[in-house]
C-alpha positions as CSV (number, residue, x, y, z in Angstrom):
1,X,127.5,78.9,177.6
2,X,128.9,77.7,174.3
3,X,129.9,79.8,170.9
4,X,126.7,80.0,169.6
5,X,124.4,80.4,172.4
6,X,126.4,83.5,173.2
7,X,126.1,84.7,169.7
8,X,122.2,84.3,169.5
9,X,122.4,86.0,173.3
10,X,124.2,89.4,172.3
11,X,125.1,89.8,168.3
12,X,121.5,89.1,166.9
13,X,119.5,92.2,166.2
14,X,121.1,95.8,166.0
15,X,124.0,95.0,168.5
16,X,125.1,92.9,166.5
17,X,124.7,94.8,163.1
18,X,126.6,97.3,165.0
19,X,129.8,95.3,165.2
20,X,129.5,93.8,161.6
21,X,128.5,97.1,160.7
22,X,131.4,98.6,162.0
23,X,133.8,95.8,160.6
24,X,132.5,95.9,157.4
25,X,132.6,99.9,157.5
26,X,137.0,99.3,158.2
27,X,136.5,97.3,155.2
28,X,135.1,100.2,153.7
29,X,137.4,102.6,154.3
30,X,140.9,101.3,153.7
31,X,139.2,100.1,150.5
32,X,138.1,103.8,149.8
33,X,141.7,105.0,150.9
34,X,143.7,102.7,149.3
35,X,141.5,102.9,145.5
36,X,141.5,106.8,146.5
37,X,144.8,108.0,147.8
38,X,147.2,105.2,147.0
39,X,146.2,104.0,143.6
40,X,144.9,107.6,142.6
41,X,141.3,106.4,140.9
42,X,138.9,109.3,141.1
43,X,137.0,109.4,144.4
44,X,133.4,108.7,143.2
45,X,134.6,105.3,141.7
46,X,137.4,104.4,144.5
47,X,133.6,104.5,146.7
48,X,132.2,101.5,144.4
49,X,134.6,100.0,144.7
50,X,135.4,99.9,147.9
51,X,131.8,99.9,148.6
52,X,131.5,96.5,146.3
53,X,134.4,95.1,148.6
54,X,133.0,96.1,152.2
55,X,129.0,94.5,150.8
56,X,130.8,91.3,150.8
57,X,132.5,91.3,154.2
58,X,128.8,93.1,155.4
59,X,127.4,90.0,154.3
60,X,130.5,87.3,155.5
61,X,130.4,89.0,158.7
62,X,126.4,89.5,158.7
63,X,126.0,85.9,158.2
64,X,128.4,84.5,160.2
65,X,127.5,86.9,163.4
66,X,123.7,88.3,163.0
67,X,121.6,86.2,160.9
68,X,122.9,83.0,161.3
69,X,120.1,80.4,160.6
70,X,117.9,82.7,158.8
71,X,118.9,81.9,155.4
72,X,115.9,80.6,153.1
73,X,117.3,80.8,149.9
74,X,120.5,79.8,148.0
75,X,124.0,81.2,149.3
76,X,124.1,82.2,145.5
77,X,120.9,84.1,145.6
78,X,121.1,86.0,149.1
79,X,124.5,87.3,148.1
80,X,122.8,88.5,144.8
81,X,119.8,89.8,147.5
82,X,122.2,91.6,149.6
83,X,124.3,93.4,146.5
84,X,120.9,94.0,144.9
85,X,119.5,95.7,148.1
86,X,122.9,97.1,148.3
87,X,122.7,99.5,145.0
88,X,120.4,101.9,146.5
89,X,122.9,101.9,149.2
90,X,125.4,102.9,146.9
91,X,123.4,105.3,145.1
92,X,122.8,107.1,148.5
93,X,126.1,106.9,149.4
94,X,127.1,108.5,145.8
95,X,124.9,111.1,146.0
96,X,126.3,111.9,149.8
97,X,129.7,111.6,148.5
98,X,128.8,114.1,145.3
99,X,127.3,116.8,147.4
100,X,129.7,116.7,150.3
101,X,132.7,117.4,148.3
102,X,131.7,119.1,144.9
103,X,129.0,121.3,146.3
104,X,129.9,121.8,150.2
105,X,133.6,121.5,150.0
106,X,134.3,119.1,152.8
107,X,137.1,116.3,152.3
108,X,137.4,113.2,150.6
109,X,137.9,111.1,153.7
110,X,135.4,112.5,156.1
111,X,132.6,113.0,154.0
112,X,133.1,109.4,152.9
113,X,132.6,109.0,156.6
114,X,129.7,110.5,157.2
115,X,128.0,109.2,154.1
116,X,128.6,105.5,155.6
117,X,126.9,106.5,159.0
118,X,123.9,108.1,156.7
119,X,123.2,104.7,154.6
120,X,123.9,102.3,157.7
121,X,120.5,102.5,159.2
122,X,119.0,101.6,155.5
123,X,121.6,98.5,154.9
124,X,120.4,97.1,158.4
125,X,116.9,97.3,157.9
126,X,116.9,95.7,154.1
127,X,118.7,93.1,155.3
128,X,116.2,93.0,158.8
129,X,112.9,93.1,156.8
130,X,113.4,91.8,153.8
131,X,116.7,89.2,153.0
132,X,116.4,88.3,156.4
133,X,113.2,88.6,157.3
134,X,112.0,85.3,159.6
């Protein structure tokens, strides 16, 4: 079985979203850490950022792993598809962030956390049913 046999085999689909997903979540979270805690930029703007950082390894990884062969546009405009899908994203993952720590108190780092496990299912299916859709 060659390279991308066993690609199409096991990381198309959700499997496979899983891992990028998860990649692309590390990404995520040094980024958050390091804007947050090392540089000291206040934690609702260390999440864009890091959140702008980790779309682009979500779509490196994405495209490389889980929808290889899928693309029907320009490189140029399904990176512009996949940031512009990814603003609600962020606006979820804002609002998650805002009410975990300012109204319920918990910590920077875990509720950043749990906001990226909330708006994963949404960044998987915008890119399943509509930038990727076949």
């Amino acid at each position: 079985m060659n390279l991308n046999q066993i690609l199409d085999k096991y990381m198309g689909g959700l499997f496979g979203y899983l891992i990028v997903g998860g990649l692309a979540t590390i990404v995520e979270w040094a980024g958050f850490w390091l804007f947050s805690e090392k540089i000291g930029i206040a934690y609702l703007l260390a999440t864009t950022f890091a959140f702008a950082v980790s779309t682009f390894a979500n779509w490196l990884f994405g495209r490389l792993l889980v929808f290889r062969g899928t693309q029907s546009q320009s490189l140029l405009r399904e990176i512009l598809s996949v940031y512009l899908a990814s603003v609600v994203g962020l606006l979820l993952n804002l609002l998650i962030m805002f009410v975990l720590v300012q109204l319920l108190a918990v910590g920077k780092m875990p509720a950043k956390m749990i906001a990226t496990v909330l708006v994963f299912a949404y960044n998987y299916l915008i890119r399943k049913l509509v930038i990727y859709k076949k």
